[in-house]
Each structure stands twice: as C-alpha cells, then as structure tokens.
PDB file of the backbone (N, CA, C, O) and the ligand in Angstrom, with CONECT records:
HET     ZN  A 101       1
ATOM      1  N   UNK A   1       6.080  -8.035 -10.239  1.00  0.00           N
ATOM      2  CA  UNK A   1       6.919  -6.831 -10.193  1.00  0.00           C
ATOM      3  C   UNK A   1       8.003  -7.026  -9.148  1.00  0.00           C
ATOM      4  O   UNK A   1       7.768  -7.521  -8.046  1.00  0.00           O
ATOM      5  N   UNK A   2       9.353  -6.561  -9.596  1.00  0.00           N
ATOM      6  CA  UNK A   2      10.419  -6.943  -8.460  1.00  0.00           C
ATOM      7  C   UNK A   2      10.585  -5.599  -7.733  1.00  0.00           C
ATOM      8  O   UNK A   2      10.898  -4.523  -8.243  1.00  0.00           O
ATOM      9  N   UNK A   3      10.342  -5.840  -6.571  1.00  0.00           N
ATOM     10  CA  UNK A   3      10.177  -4.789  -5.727  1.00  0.00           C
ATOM     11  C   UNK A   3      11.540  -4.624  -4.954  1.00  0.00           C
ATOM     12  O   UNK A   3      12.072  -5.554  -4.346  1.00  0.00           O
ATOM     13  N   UNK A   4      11.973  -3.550  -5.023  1.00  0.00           N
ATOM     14  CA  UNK A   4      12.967  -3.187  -3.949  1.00  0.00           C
ATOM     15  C   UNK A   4      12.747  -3.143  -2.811  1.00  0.00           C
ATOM     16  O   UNK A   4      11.656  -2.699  -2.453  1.00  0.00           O
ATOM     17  N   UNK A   5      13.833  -3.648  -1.707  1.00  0.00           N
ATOM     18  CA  UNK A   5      13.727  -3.640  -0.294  1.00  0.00           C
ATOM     19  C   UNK A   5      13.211  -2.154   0.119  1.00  0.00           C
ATOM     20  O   UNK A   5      13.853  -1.233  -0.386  1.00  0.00           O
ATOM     21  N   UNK A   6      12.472  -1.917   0.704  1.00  0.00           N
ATOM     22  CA  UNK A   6      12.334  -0.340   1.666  1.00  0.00           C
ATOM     23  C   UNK A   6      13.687  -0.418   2.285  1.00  0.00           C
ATOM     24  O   UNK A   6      14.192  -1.486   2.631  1.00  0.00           O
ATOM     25  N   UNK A   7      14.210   0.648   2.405  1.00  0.00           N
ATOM     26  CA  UNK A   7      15.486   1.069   3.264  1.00  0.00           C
ATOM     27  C   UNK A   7      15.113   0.544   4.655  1.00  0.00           C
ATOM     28  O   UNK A   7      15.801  -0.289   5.246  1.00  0.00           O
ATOM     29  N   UNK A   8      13.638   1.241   5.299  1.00  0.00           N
ATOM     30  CA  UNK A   8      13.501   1.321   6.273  1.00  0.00           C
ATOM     31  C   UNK A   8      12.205   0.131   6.722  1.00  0.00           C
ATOM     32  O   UNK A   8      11.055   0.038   6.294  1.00  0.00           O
ATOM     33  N   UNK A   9      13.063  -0.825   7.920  1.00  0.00           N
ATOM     34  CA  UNK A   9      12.244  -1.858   8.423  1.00  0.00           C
ATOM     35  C   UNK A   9      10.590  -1.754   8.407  1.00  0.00           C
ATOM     36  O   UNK A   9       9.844  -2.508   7.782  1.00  0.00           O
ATOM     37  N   UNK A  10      10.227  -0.729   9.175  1.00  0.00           N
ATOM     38  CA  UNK A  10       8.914  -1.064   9.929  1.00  0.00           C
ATOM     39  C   UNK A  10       8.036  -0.352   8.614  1.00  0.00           C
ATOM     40  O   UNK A  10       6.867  -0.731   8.684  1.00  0.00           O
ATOM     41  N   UNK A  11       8.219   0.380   7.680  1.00  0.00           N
ATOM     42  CA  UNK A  11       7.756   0.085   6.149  1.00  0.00           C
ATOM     43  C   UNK A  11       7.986  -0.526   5.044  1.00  0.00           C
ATOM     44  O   UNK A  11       7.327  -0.387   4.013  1.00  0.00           O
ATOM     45  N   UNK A  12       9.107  -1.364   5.228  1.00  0.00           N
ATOM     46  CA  UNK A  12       8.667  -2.704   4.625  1.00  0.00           C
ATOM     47  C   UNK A  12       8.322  -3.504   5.155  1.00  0.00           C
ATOM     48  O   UNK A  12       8.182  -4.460   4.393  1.00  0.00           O
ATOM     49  N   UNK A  13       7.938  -3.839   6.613  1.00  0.00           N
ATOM     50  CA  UNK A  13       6.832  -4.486   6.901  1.00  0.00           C
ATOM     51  C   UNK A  13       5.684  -3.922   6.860  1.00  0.00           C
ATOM     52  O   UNK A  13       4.862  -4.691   7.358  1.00  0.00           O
ATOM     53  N   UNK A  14       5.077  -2.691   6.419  1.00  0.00           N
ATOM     54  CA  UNK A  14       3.815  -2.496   6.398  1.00  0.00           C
ATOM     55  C   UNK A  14       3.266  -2.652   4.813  1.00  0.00           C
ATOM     56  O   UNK A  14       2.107  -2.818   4.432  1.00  0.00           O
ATOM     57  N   UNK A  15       4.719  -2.521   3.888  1.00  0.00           N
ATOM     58  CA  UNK A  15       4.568  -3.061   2.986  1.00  0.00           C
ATOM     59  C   UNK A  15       4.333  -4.200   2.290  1.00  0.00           C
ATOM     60  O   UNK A  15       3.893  -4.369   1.153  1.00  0.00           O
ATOM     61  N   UNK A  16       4.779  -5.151   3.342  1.00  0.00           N
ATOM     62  CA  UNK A  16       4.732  -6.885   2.700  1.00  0.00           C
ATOM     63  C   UNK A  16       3.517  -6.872   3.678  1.00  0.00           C
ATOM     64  O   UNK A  16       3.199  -8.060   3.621  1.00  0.00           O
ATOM     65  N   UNK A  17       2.823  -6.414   4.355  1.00  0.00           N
ATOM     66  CA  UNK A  17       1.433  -6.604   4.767  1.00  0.00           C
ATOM     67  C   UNK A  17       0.070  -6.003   4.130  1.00  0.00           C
ATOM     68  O   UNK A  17      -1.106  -6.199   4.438  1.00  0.00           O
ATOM     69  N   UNK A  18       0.658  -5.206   3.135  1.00  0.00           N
ATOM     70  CA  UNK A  18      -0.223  -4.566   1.973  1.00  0.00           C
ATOM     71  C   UNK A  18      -0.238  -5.867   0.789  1.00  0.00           C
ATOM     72  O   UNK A  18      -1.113  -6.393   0.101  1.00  0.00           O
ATOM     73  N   UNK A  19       0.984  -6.022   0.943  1.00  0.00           N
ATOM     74  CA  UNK A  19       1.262  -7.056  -0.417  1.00  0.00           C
ATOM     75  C   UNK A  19       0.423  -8.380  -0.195  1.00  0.00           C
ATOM     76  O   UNK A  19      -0.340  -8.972  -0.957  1.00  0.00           O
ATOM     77  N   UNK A  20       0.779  -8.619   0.977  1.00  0.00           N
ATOM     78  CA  UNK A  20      -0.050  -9.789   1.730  1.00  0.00           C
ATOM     79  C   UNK A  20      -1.154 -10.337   1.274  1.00  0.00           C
ATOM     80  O   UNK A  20      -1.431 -11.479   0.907  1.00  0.00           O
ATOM     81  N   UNK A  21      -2.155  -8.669   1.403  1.00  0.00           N
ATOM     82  CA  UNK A  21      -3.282  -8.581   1.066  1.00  0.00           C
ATOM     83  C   UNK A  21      -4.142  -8.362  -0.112  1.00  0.00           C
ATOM     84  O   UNK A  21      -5.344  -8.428  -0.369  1.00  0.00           O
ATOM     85  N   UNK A  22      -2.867  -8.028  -0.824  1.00  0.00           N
ATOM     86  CA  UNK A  22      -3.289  -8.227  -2.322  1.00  0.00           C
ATOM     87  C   UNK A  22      -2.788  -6.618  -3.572  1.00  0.00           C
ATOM     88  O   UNK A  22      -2.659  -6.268  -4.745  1.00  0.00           O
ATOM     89  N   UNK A  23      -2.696  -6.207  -2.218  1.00  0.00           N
ATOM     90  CA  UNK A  23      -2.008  -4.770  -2.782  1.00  0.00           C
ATOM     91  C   UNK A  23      -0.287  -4.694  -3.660  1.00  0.00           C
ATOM     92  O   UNK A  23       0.825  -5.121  -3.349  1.00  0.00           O
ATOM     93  N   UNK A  24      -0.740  -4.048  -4.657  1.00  0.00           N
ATOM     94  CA  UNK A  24       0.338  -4.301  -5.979  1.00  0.00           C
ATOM     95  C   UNK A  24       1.132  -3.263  -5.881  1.00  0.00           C
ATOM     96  O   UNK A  24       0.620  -2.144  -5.920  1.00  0.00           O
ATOM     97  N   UNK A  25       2.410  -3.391  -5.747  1.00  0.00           N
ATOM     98  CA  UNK A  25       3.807  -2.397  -5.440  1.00  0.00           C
ATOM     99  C   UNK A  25       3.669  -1.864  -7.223  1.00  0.00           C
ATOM    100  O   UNK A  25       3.516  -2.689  -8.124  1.00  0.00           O
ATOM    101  N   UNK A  26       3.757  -0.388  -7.463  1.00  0.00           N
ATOM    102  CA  UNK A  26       4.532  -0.142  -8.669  1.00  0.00           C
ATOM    103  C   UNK A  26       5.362   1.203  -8.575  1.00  0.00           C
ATOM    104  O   UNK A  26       5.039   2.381  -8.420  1.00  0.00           O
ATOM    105  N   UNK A  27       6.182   0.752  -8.682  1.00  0.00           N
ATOM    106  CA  UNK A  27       7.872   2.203  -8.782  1.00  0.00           C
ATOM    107  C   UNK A  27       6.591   3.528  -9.573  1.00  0.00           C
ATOM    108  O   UNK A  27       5.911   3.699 -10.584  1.00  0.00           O
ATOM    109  N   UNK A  28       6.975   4.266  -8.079  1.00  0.00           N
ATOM    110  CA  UNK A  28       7.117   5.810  -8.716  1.00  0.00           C
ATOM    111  C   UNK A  28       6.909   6.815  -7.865  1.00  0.00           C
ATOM    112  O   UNK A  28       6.255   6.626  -6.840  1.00  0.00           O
ATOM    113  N   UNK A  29       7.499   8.161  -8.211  1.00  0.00           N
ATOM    114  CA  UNK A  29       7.875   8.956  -8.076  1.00  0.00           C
ATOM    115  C   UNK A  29       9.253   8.732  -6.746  1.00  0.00           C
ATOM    116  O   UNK A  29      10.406   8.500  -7.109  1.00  0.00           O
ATOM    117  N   UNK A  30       8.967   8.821  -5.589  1.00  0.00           N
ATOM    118  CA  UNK A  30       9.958   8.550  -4.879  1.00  0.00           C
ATOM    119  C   UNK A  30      10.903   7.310  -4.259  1.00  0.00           C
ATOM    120  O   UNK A  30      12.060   7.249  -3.844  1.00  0.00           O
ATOM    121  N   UNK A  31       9.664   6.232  -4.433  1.00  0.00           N
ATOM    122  CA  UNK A  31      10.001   4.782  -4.032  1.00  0.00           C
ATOM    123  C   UNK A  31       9.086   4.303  -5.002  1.00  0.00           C
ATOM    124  O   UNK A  31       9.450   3.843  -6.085  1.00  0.00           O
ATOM    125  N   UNK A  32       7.528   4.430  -4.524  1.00  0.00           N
ATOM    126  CA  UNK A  32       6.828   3.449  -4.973  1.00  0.00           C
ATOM    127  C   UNK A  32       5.049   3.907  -4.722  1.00  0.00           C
ATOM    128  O   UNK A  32       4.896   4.969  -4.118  1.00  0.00           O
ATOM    129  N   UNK A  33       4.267   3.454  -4.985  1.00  0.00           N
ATOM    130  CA  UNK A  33       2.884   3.329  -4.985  1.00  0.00           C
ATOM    131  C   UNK A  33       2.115   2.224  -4.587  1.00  0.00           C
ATOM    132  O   UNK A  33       2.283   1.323  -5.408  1.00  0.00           O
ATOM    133  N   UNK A  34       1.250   1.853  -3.577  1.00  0.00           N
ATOM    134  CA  UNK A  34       0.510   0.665  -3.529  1.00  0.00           C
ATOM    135  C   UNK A  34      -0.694   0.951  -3.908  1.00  0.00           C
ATOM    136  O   UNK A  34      -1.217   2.016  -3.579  1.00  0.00           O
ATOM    137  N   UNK A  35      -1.219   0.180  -4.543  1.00  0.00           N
ATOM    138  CA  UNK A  35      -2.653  -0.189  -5.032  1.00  0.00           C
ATOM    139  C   UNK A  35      -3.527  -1.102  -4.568  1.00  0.00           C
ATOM    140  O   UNK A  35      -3.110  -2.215  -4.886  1.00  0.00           O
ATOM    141  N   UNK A  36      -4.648  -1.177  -3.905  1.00  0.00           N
ATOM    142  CA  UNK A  36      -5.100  -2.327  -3.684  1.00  0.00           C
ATOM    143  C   UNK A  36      -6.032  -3.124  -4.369  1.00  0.00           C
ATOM    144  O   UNK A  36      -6.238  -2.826  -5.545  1.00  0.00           O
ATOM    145  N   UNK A  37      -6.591  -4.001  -3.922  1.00  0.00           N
ATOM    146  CA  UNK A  37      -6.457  -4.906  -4.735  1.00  0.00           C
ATOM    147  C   UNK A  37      -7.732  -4.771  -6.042  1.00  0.00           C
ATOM    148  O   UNK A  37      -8.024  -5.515  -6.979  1.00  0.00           O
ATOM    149  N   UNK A  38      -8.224  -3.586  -5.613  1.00  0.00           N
ATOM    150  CA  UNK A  38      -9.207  -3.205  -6.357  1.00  0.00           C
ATOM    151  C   UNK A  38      -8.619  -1.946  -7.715  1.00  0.00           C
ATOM    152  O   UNK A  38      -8.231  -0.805  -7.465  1.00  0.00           O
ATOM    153  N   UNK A  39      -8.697  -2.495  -8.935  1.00  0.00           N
ATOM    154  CA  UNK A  39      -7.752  -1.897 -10.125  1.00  0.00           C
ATOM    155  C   UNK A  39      -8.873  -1.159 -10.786  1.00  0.00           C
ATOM    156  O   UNK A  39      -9.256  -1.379 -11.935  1.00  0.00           O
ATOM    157  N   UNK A  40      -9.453  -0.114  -9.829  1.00  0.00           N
ATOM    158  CA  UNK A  40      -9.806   0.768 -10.516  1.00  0.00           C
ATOM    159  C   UNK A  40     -10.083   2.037 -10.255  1.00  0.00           C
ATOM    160  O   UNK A  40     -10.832   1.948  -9.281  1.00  0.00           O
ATOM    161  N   UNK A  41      -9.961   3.129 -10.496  1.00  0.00           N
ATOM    162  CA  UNK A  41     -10.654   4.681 -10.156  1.00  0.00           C
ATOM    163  C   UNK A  41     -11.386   4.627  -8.689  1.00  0.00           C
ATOM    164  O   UNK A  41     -11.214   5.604  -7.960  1.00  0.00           O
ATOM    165  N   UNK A  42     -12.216   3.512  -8.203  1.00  0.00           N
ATOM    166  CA  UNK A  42     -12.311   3.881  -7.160  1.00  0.00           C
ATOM    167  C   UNK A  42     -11.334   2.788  -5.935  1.00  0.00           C
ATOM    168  O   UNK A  42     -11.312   2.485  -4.742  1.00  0.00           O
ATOM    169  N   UNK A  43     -10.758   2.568  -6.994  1.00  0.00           N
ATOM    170  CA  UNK A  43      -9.471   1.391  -5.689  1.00  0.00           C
ATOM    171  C   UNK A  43      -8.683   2.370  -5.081  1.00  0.00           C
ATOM    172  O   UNK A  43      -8.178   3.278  -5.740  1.00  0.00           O
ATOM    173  N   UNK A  44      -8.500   2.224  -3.536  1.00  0.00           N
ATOM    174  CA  UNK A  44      -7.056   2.908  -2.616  1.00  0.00           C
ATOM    175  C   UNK A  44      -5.670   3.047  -3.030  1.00  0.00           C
ATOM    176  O   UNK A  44      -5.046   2.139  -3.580  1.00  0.00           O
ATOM    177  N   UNK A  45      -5.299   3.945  -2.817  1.00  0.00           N
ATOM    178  CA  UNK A  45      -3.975   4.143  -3.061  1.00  0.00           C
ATOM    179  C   UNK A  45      -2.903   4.662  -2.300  1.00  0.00           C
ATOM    180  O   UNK A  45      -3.028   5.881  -2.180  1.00  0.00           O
ATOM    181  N   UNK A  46      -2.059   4.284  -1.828  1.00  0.00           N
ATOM    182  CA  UNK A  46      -1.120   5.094  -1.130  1.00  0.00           C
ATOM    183  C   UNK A  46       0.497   5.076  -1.588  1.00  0.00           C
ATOM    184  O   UNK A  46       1.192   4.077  -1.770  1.00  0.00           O
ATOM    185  N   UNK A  47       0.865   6.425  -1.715  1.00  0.00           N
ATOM    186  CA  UNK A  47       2.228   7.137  -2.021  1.00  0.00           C
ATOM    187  C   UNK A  47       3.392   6.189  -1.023  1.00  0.00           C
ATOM    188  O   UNK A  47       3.113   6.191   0.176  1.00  0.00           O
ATOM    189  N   UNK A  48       4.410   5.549  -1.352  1.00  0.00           N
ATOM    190  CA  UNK A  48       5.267   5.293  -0.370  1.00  0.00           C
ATOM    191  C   UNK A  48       6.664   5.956  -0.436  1.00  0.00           C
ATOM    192  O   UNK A  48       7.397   5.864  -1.421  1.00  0.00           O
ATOM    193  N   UNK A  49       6.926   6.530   0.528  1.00  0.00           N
ATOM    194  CA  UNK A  49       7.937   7.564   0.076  1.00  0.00           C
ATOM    195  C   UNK A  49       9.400   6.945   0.640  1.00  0.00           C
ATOM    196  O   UNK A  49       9.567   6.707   1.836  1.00  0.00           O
ATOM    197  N   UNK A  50      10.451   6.711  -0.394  1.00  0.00           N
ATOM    198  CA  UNK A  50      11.859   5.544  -0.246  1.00  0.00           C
ATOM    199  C   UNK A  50      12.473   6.391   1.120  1.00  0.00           C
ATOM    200  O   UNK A  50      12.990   5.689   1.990  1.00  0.00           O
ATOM    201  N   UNK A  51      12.430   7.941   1.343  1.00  0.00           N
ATOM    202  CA  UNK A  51      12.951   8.279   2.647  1.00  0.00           C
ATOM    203  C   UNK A  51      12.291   8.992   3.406  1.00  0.00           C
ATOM    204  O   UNK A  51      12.722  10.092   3.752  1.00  0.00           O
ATOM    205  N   UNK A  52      11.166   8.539   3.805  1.00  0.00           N
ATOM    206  CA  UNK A  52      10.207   9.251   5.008  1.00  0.00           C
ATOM    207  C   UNK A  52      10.683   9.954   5.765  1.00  0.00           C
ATOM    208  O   UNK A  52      11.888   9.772   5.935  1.00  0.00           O
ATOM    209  N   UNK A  53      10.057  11.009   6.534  1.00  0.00           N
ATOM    210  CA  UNK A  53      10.835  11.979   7.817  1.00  0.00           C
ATOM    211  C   UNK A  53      10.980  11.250   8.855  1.00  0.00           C
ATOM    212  O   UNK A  53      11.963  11.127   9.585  1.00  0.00           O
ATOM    213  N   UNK A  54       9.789  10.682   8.909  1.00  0.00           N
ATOM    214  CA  UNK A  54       9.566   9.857  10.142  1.00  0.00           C
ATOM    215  C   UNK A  54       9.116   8.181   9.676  1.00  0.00           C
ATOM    216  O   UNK A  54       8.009   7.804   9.293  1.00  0.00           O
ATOM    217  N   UNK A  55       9.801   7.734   9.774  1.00  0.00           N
ATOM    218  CA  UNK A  55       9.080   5.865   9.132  1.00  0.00           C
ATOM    219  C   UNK A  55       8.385   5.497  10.297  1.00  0.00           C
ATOM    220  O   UNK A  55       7.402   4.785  10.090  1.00  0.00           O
ATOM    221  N   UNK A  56       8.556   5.705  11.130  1.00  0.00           N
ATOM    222  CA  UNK A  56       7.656   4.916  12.569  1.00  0.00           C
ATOM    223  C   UNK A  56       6.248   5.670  11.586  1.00  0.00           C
ATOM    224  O   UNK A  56       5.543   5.064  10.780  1.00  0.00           O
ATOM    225  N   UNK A  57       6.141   7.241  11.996  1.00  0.00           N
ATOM    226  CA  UNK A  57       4.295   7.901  11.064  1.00  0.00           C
ATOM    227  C   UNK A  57       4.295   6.944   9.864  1.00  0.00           C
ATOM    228  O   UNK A  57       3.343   6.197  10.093  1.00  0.00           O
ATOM    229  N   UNK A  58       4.946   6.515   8.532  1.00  0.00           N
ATOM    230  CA  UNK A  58       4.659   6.751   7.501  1.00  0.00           C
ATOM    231  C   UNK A  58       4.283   4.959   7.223  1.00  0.00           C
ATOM    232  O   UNK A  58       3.456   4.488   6.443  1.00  0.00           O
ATOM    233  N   UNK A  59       5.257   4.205   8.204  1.00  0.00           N
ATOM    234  CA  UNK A  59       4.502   3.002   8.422  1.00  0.00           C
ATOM    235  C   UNK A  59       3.448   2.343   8.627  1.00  0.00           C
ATOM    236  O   UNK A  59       3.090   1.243   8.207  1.00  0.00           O
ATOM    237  N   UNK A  60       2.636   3.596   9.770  1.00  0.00           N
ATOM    238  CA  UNK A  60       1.436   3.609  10.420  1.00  0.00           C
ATOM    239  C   UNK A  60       0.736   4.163   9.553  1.00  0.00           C
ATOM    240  O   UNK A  60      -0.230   3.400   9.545  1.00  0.00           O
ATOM    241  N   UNK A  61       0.538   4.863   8.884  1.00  0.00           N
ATOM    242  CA  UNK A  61      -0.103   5.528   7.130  1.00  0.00           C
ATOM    243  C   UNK A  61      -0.511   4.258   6.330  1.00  0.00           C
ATOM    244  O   UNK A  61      -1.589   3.829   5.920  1.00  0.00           O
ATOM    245  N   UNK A  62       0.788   3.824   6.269  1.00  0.00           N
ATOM    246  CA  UNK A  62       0.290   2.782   4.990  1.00  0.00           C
ATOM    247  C   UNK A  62      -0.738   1.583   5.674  1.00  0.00           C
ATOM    248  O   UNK A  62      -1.488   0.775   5.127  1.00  0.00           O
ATOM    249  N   UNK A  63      -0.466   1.805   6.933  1.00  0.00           N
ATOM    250  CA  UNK A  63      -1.500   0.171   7.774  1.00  0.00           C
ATOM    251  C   UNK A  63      -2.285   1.199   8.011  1.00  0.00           C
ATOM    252  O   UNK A  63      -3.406   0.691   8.003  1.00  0.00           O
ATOM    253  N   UNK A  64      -2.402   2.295   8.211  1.00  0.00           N
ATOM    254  CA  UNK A  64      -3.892   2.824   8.007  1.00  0.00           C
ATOM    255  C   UNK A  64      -4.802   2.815   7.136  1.00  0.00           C
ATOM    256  O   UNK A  64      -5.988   2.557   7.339  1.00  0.00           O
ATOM    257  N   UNK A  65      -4.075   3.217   5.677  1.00  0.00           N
ATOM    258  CA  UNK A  65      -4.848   2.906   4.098  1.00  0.00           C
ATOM    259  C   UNK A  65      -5.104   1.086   3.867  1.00  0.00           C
ATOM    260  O   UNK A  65      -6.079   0.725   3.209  1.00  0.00           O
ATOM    261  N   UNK A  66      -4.365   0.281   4.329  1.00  0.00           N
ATOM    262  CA  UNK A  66      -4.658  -1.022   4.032  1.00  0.00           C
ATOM    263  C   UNK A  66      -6.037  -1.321   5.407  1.00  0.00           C
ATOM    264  O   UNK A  66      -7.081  -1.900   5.103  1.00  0.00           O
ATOM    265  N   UNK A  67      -5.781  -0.839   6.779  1.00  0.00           N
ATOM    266  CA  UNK A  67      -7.353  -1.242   7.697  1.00  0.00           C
ATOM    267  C   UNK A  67      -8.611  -0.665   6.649  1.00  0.00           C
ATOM    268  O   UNK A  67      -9.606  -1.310   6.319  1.00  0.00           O
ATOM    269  N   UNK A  68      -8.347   0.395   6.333  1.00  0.00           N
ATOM    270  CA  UNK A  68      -9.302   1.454   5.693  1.00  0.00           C
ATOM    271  C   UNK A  68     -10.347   0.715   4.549  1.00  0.00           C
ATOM    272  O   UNK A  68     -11.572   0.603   4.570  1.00  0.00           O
ATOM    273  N   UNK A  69      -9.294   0.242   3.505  1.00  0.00           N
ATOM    274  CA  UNK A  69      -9.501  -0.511   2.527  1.00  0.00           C
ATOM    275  C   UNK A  69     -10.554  -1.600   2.255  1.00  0.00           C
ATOM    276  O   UNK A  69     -10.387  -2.774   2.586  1.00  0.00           O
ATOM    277  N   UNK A  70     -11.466  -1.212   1.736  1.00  0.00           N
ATOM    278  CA  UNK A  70     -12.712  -1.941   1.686  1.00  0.00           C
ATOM    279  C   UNK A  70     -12.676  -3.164   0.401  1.00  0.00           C
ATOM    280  O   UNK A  70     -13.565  -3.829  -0.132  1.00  0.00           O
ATOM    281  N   UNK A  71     -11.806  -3.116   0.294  1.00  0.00           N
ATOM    282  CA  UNK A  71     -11.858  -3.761  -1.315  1.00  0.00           C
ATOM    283  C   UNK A  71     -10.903  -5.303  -1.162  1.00  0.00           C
ATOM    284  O   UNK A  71     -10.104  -5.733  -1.994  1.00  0.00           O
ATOM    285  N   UNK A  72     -11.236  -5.857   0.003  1.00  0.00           N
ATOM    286  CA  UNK A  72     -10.220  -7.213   0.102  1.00  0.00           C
ATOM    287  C   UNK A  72     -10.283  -7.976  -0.692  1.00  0.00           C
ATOM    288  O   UNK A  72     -11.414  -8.147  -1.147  1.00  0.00           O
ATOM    289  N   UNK A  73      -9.309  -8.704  -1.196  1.00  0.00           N
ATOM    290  CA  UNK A  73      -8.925  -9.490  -2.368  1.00  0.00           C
ATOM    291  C   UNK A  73     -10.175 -10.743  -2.159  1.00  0.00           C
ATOM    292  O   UNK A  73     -10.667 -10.957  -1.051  1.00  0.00           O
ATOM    293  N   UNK A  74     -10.510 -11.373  -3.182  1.00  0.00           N
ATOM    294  CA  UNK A  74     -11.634 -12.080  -3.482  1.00  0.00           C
ATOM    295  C   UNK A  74     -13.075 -11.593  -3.175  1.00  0.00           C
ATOM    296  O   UNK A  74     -14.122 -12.165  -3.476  1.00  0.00           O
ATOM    297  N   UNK A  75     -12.912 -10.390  -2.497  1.00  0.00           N
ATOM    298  CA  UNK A  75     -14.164  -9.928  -2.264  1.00  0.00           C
ATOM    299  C   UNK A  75     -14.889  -8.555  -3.437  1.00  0.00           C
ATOM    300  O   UNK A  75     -14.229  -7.705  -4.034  1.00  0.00           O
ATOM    301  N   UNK A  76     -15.867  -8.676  -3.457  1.00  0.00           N
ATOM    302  CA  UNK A  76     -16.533  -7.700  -4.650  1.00  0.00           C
ATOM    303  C   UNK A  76     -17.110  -6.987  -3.547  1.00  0.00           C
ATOM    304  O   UNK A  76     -17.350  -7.569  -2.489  1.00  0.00           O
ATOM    305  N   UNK A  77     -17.356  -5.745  -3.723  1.00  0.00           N
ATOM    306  CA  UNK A  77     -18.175  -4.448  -3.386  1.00  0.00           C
ATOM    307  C   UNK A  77     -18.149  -3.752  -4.593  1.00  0.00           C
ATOM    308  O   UNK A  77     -17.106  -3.165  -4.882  1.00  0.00           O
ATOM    309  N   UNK A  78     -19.598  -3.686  -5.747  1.00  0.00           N
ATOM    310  CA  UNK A  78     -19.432  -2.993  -6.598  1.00  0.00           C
ATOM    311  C   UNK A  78     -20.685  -1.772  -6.386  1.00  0.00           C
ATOM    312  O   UNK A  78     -21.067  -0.924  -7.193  1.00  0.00           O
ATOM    313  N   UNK A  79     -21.138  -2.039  -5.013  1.00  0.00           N
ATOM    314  CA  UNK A  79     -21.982  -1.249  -4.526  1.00  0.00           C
ATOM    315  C   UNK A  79     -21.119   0.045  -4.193  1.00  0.00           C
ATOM    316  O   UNK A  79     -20.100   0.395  -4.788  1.00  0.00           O
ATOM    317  N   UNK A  80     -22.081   1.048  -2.511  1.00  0.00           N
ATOM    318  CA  UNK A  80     -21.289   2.080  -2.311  1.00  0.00           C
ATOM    319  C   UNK A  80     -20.387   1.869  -2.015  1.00  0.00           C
ATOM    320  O   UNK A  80     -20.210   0.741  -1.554  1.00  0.00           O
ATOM    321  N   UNK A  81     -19.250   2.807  -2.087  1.00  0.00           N
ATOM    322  CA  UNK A  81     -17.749   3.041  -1.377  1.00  0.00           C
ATOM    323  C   UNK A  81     -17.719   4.223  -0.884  1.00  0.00           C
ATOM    324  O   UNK A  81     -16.709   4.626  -0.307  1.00  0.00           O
TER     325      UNK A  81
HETATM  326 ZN    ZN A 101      -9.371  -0.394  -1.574  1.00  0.00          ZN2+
END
C-alpha cells in the first residue's frame, strides 16, 4: 500500500515504527488506520488522524497502541487477549 507522508514529523515516525513492526497503513476516514499485525476482530487498531490538535499527544497514542500490542509479527497468541 502506498502510503502518504504524515504532514506531521513525530507521527510519521510513530508511524514507520508501527510499520516497522508489522502494522499495515490503510487510507481512511481522515488520513489513515493502522492495523497490527494481527488481521483479525481481535487485532489492534488505531485511527490516525492527517491533522491532529496536538501531534506531540497523538504521536504518543499511536506508540502507545503499538507498546500495548500483543500480537508481534511472527508471533501467535491464539490464547487469551
Ligand atoms: Zn495487536
């Protein structure tokens, strides 16, 4: 997927550190959506919004949902979540 630059620096670096990890950019509603790397109903998700109020908070959001994220790429948990 060709992803557009974030306007704003310090969320597109929290973005190419989602991506990093395996989390899949897809366009929508305002900018975009990350998914991680787990593609299903119970995989993470976070809203990325193209003009945040604050990008310093909304940066720290998205590296919050990616620490959070139990579902690291090559790894299975099909147990609890
Ligand atoms: Zn996850």
């Amino acid at each position: 997927m060709n992803r557009p630059r974030h306007p704003d620096k310090e969320v597109e670096e929290a973005v190419r550190q989602a991506e990093a990890l395996g989390w899949t950019w897809r366009p929508q509603g305002h900018w975009g959506r990350l998914y991680c790397p787990r593609h299903d109903r119970e995989g993470c998700q976070i809203g990325v919004n193209g003009t945040p109020r604050n990008a310093g908070n909304h940066a720290r959001q998205i590296l919050r949902a990616i620490n959070r994220c139990p579902h690291g790429a090559g790894e299975r948990d099909d147990g609890d979540v």
